[in-house]
mmCIF file as Biopython writes it, N, C-alpha, C and O atoms, coordinates in Angstrom:
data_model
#
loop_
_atom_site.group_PDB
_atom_site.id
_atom_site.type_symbol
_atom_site.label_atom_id
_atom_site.label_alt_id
_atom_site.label_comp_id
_atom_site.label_asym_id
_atom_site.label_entity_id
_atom_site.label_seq_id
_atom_site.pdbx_PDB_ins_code
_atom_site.Cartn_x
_atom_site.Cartn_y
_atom_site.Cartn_z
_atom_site.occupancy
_atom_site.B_iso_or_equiv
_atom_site.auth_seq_id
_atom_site.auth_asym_id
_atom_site.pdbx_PDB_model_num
ATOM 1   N N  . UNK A ? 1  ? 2.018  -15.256 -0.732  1.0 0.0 1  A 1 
ATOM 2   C CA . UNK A ? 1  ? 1.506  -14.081 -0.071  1.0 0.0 1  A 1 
ATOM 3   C C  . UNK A ? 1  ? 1.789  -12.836 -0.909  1.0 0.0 1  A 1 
ATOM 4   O O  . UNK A ? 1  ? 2.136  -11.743 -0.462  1.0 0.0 1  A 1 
ATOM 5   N N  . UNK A ? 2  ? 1.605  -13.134 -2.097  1.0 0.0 2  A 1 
ATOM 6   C CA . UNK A ? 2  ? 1.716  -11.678 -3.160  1.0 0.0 2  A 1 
ATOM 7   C C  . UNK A ? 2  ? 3.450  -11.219 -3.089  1.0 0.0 2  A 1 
ATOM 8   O O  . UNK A ? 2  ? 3.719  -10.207 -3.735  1.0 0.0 2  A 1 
ATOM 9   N N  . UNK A ? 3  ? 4.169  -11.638 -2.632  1.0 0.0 3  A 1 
ATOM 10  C CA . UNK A ? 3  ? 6.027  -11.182 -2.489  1.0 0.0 3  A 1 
ATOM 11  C C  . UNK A ? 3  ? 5.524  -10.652 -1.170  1.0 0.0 3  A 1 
ATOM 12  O O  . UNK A ? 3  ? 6.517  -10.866 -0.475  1.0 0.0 3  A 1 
ATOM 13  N N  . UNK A ? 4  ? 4.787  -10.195 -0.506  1.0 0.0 4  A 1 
ATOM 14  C CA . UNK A ? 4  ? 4.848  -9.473  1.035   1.0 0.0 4  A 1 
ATOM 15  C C  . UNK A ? 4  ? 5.719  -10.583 1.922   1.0 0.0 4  A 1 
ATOM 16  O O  . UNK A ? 4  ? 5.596  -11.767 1.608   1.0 0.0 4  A 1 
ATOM 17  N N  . UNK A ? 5  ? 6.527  -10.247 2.936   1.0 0.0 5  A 1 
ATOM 18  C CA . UNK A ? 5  ? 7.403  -10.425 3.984   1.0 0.0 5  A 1 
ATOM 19  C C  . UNK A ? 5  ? 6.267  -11.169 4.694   1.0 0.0 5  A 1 
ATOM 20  O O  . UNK A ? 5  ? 5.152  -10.799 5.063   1.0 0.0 5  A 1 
ATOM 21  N N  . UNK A ? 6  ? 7.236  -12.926 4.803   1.0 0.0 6  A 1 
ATOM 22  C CA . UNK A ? 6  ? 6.546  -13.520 5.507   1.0 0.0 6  A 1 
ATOM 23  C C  . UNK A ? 6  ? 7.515  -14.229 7.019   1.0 0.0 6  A 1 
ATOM 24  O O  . UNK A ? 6  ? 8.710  -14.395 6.774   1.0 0.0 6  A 1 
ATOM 25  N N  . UNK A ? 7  ? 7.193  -14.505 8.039   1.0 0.0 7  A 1 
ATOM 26  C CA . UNK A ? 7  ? 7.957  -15.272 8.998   1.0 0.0 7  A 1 
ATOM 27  C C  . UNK A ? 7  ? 8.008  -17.023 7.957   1.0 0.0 7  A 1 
ATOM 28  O O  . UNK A ? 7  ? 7.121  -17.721 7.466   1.0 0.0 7  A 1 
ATOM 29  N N  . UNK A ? 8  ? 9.764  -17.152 8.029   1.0 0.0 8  A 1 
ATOM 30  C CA . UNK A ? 8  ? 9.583  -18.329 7.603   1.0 0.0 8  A 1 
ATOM 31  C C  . UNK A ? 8  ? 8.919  -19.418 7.880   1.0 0.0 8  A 1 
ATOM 32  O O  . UNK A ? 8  ? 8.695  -19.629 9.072   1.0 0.0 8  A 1 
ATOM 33  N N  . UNK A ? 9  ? 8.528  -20.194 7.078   1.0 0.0 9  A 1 
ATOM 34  C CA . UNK A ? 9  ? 7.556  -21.334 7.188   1.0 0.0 9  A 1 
ATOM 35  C C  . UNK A ? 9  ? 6.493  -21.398 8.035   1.0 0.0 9  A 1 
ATOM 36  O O  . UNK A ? 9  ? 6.138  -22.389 8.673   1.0 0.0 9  A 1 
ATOM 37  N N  . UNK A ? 10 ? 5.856  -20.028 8.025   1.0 0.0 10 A 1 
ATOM 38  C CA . UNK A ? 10 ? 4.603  -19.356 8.194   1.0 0.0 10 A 1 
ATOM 39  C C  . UNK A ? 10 ? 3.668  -18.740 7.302   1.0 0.0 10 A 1 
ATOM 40  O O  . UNK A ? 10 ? 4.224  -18.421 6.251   1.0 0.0 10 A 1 
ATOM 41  N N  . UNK A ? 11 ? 2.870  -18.556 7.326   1.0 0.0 11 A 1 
ATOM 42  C CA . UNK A ? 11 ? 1.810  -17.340 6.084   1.0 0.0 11 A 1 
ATOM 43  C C  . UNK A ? 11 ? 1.911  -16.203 7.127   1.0 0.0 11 A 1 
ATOM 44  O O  . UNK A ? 11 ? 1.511  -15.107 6.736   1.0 0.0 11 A 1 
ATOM 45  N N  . UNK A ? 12 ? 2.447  -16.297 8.569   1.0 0.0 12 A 1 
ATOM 46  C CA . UNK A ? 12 ? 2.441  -14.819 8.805   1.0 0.0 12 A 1 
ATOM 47  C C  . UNK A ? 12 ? 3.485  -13.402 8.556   1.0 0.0 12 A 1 
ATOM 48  O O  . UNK A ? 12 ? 4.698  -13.295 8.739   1.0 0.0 12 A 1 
ATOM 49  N N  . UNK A ? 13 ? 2.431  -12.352 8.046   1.0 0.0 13 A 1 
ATOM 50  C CA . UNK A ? 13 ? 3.088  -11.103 7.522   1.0 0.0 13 A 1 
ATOM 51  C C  . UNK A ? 13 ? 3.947  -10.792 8.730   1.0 0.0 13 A 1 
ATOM 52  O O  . UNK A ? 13 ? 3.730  -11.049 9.914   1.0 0.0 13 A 1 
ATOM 53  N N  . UNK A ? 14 ? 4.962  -10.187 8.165   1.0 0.0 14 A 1 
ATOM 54  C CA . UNK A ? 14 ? 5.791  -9.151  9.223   1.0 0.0 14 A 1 
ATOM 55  C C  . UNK A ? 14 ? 5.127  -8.470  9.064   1.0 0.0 14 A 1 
ATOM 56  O O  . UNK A ? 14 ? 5.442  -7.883  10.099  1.0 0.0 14 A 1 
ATOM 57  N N  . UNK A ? 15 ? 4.283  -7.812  8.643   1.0 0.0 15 A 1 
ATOM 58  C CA . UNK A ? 15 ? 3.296  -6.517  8.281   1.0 0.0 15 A 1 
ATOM 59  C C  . UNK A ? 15 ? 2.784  -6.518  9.719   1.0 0.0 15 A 1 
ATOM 60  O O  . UNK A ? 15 ? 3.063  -5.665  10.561  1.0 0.0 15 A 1 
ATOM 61  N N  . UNK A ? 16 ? 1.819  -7.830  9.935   1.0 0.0 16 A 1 
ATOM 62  C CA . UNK A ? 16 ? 1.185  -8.017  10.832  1.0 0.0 16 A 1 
ATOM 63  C C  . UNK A ? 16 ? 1.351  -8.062  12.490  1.0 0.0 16 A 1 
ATOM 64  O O  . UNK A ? 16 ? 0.529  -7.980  13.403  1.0 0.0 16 A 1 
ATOM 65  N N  . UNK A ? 17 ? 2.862  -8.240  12.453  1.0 0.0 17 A 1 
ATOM 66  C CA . UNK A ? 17 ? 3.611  -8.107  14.093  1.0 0.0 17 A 1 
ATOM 67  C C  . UNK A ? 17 ? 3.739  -6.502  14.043  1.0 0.0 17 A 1 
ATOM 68  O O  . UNK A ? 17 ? 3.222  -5.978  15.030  1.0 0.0 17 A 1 
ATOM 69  N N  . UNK A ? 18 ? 4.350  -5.528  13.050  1.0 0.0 18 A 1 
ATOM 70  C CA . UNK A ? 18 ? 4.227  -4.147  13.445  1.0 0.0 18 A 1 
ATOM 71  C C  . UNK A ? 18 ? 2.844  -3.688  13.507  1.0 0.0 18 A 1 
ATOM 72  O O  . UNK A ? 18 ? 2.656  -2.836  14.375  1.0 0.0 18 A 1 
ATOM 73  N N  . UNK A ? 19 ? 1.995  -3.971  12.931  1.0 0.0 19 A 1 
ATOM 74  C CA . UNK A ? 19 ? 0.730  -3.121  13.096  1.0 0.0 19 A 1 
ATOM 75  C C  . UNK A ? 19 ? 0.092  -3.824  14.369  1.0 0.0 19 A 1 
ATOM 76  O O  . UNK A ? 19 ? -0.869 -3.267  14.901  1.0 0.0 19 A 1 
ATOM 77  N N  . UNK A ? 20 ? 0.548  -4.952  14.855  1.0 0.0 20 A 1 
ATOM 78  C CA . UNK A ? 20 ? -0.407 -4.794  16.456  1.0 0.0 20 A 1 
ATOM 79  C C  . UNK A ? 20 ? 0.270  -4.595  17.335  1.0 0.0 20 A 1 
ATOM 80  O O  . UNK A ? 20 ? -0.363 -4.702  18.385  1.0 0.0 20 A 1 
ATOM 81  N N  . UNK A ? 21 ? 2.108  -4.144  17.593  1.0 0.0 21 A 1 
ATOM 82  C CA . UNK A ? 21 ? 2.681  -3.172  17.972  1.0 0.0 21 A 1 
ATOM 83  C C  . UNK A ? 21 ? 2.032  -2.245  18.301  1.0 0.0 21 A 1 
ATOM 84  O O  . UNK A ? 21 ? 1.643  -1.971  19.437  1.0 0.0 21 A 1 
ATOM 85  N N  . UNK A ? 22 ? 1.766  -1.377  16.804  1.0 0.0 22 A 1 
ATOM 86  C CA . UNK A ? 22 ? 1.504  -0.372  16.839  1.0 0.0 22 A 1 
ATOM 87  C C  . UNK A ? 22 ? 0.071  -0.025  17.252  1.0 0.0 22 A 1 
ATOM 88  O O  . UNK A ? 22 ? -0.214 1.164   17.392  1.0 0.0 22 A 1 
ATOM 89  N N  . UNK A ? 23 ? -0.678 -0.792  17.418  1.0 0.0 23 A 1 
ATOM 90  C CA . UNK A ? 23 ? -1.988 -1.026  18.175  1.0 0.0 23 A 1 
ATOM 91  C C  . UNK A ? 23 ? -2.021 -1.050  19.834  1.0 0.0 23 A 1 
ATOM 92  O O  . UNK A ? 23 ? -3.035 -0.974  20.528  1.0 0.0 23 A 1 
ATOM 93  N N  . UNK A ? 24 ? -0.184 -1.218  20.447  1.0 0.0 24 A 1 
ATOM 94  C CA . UNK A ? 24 ? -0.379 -1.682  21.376  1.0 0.0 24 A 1 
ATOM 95  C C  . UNK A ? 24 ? -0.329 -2.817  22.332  1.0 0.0 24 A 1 
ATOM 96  O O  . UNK A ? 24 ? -0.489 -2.700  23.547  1.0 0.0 24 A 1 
ATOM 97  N N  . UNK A ? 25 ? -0.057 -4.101  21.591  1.0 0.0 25 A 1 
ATOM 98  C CA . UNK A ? 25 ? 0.228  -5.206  22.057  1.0 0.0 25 A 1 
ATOM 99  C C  . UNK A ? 25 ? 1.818  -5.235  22.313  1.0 0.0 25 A 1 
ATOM 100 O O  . UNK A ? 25 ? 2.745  -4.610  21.797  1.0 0.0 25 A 1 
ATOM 101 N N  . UNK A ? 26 ? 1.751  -6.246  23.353  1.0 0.0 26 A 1 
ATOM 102 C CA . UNK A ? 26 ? 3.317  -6.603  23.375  1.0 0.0 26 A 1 
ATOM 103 C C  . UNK A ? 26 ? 3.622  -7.629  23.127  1.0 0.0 26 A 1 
ATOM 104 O O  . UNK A ? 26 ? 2.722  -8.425  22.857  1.0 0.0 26 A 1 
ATOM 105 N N  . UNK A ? 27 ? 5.174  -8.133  23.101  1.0 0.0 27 A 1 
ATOM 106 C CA . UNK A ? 27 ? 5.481  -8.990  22.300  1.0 0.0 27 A 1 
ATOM 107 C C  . UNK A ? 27 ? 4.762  -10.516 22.618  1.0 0.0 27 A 1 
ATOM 108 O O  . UNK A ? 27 ? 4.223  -11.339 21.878  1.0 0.0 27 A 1 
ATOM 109 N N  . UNK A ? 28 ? 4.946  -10.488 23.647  1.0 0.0 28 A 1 
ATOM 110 C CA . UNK A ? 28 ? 4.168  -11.623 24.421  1.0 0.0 28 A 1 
ATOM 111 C C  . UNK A ? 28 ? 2.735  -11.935 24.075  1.0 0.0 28 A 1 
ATOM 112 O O  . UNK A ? 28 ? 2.309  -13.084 23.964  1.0 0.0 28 A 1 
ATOM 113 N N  . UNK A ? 29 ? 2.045  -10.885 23.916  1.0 0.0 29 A 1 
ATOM 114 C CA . UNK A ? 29 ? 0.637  -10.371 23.620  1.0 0.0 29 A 1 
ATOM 115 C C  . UNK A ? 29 ? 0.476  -11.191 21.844  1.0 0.0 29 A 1 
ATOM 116 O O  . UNK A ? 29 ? -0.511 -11.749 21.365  1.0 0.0 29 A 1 
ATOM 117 N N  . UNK A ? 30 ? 1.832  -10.969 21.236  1.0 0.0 30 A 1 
ATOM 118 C CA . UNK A ? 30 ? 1.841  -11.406 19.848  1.0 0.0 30 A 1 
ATOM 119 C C  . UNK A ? 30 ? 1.988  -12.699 19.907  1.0 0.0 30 A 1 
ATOM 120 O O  . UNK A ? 30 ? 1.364  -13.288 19.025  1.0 0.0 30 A 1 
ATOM 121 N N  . UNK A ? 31 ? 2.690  -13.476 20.748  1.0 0.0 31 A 1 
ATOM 122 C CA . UNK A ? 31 ? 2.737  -14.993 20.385  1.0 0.0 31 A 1 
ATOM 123 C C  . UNK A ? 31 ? 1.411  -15.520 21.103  1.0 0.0 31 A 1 
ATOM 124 O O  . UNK A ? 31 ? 0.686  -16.445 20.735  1.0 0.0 31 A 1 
ATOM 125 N N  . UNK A ? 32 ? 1.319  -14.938 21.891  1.0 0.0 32 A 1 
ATOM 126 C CA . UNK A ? 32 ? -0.206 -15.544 22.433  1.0 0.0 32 A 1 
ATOM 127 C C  . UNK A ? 32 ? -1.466 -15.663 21.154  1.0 0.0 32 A 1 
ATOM 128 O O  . UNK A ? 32 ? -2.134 -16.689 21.018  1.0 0.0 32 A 1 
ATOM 129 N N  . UNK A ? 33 ? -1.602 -14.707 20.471  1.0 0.0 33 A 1 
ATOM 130 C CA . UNK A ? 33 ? -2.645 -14.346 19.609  1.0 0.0 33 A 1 
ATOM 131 C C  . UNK A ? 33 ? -2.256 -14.968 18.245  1.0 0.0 33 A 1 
ATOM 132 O O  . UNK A ? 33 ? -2.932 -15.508 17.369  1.0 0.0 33 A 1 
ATOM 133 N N  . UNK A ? 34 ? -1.173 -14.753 18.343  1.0 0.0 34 A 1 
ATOM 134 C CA . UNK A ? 34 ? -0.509 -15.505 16.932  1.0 0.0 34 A 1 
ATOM 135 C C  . UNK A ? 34 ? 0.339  -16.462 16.999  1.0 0.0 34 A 1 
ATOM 136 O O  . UNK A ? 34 ? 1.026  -16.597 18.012  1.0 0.0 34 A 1 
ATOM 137 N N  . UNK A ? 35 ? 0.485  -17.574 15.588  1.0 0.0 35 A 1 
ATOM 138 C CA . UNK A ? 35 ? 1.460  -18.368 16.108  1.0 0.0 35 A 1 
ATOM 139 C C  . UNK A ? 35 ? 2.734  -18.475 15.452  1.0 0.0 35 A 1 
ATOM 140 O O  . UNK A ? 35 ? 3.083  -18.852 14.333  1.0 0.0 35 A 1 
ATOM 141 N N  . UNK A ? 36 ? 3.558  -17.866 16.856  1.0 0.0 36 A 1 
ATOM 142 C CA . UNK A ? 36 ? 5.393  -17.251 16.460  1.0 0.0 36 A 1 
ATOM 143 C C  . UNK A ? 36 ? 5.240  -17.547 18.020  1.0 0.0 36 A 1 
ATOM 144 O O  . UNK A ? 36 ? 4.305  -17.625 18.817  1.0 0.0 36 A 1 
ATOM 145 N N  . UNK A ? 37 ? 6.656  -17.675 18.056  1.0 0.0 37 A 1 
ATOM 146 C CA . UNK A ? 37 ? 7.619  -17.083 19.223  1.0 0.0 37 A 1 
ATOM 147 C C  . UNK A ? 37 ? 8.179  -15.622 19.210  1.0 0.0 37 A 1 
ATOM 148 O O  . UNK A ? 37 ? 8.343  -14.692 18.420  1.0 0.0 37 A 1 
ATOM 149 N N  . UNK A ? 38 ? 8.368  -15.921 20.455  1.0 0.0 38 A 1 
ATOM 150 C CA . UNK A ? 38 ? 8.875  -14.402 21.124  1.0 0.0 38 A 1 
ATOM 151 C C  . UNK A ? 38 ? 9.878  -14.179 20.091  1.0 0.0 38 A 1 
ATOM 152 O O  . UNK A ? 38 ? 9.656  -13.205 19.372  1.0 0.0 38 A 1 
ATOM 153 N N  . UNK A ? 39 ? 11.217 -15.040 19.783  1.0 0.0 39 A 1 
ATOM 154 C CA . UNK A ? 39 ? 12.645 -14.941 19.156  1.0 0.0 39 A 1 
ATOM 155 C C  . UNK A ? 39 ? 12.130 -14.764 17.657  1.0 0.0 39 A 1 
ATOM 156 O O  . UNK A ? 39 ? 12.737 -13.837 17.121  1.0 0.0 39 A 1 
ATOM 157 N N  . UNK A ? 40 ? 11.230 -15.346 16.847  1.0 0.0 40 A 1 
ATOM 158 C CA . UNK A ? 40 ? 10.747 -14.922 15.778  1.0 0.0 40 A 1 
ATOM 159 C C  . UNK A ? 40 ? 10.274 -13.260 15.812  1.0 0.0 40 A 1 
ATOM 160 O O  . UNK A ? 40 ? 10.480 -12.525 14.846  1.0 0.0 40 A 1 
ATOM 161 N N  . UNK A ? 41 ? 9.686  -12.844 16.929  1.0 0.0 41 A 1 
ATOM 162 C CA . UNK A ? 41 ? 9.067  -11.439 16.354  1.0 0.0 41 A 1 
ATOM 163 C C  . UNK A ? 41 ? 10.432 -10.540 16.953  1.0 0.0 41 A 1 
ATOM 164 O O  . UNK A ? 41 ? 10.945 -9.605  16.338  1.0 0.0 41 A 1 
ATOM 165 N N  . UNK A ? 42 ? 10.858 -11.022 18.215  1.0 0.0 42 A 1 
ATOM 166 C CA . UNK A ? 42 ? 12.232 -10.404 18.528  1.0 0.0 42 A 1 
ATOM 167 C C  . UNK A ? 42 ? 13.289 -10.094 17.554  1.0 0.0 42 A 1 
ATOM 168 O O  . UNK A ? 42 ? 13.870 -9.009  17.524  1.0 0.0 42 A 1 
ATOM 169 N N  . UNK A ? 43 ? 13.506 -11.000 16.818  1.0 0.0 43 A 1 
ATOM 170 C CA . UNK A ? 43 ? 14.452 -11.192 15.130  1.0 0.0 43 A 1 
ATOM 171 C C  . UNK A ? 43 ? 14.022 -10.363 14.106  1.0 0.0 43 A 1 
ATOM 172 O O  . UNK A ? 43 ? 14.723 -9.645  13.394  1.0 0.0 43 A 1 
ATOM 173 N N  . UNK A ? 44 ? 12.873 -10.506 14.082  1.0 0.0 44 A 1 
ATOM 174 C CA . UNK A ? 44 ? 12.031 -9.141  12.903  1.0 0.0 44 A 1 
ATOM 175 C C  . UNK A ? 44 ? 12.126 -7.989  13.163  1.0 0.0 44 A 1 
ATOM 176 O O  . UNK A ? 44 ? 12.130 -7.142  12.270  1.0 0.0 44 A 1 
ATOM 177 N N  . UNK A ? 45 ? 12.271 -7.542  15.043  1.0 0.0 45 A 1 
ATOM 178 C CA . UNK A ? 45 ? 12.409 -6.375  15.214  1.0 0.0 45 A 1 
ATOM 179 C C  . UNK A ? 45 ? 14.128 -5.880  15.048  1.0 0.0 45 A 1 
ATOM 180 O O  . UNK A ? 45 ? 14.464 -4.727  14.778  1.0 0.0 45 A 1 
ATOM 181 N N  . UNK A ? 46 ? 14.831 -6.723  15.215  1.0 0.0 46 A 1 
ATOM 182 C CA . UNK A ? 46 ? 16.293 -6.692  15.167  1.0 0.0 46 A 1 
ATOM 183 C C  . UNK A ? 46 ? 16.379 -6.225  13.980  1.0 0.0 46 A 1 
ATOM 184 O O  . UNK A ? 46 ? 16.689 -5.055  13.754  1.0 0.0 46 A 1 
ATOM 185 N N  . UNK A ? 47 ? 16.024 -7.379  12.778  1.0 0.0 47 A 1 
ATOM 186 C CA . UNK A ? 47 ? 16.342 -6.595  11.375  1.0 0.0 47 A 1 
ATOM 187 C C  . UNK A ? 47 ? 15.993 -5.610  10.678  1.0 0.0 47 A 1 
ATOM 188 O O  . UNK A ? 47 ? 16.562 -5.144  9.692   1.0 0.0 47 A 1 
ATOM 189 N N  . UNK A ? 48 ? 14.519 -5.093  11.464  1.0 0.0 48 A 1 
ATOM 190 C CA . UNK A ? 48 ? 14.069 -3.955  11.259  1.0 0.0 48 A 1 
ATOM 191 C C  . UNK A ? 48 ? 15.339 -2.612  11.674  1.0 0.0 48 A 1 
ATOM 192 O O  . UNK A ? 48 ? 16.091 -1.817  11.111  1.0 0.0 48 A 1 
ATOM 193 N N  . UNK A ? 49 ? 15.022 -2.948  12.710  1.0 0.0 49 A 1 
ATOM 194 C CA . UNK A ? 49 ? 16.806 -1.695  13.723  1.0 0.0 49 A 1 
ATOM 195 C C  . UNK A ? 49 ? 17.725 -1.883  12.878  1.0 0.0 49 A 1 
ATOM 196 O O  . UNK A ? 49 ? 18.192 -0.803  12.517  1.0 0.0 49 A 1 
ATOM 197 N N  . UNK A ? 50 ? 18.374 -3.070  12.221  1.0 0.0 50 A 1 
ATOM 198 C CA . UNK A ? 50 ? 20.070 -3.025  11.730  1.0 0.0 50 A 1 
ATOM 199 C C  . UNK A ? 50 ? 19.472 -2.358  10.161  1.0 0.0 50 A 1 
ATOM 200 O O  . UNK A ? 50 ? 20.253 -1.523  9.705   1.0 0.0 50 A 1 
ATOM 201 N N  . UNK A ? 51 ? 18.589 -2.535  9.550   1.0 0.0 51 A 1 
ATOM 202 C CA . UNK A ? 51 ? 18.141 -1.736  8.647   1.0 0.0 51 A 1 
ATOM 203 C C  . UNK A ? 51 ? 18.306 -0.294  8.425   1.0 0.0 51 A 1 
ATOM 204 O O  . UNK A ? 51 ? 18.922 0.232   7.498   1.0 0.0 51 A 1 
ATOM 205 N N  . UNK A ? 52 ? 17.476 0.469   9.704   1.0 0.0 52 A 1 
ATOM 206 C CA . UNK A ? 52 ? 17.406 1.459   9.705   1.0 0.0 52 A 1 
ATOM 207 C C  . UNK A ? 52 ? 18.468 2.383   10.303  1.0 0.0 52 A 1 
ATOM 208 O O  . UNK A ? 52 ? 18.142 3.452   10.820  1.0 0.0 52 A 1 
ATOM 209 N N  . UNK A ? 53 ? 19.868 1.931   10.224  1.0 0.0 53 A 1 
ATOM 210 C CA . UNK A ? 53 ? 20.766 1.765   10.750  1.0 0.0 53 A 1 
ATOM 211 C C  . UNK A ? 53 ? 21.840 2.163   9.878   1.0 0.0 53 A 1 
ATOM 212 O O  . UNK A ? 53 ? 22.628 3.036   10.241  1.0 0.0 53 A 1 
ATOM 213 N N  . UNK A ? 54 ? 21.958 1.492   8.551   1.0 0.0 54 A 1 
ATOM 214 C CA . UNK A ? 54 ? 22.334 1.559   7.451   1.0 0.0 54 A 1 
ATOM 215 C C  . UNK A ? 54 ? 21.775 2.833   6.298   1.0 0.0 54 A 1 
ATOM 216 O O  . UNK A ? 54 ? 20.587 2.966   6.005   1.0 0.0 54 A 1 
ATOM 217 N N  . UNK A ? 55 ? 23.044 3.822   5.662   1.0 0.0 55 A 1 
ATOM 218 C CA . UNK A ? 55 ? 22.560 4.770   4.787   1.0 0.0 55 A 1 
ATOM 219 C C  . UNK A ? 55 ? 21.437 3.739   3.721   1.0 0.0 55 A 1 
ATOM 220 O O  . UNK A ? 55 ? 21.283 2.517   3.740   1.0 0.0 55 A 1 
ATOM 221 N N  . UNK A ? 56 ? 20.756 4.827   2.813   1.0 0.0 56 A 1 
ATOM 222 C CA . UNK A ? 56 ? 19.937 4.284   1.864   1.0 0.0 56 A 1 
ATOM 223 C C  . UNK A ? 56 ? 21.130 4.106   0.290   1.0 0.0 56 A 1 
ATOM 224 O O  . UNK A ? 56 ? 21.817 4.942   -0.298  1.0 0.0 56 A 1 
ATOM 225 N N  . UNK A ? 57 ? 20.962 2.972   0.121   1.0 0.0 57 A 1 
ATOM 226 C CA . UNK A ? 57 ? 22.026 3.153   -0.966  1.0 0.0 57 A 1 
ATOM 227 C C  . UNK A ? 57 ? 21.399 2.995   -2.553  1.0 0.0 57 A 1 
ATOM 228 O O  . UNK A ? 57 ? 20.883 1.984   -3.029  1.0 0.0 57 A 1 
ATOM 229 N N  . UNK A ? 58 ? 21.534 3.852   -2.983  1.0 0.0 58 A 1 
ATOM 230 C CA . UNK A ? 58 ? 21.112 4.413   -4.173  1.0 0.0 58 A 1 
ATOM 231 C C  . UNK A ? 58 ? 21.768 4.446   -5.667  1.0 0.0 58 A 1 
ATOM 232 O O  . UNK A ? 58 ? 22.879 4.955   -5.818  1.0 0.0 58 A 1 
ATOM 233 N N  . UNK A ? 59 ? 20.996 3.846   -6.852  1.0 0.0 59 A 1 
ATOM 234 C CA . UNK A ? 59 ? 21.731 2.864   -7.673  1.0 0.0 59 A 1 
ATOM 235 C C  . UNK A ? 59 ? 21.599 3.819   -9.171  1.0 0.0 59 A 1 
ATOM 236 O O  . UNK A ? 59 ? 22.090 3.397   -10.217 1.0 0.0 59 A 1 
#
């Protein structure tokens, strides 16, 4: 998938769970349409938060 962020042993983008978020869907809305579980897109959003969470550390 070009190095883009994929759900393991999936072709699906994490790209793709925030932008239909951000469209509006809910999480539920995402496993229905796509195929993940709730705890897969739940986990992506987690590491997204403990991310942004953390200073930017700069080399």
């Amino acid at each position: 998938m070009s190095g883009a962020w994929v759900l393991k042993g999936t072709r699906m983008l994490v790209q793709t769970i925030f932008e239909n978020l951000e469209a509006g869907l809910s999480v539920k809305e995402i496993t229905e349409v796509f195929d993940v579980t709730e705890l897969e897109v739940k986990a992506v959003l987690h590491f997204a938060s403990q991310s942004l969470e953390k200073a930017p550390a700069y080399g």
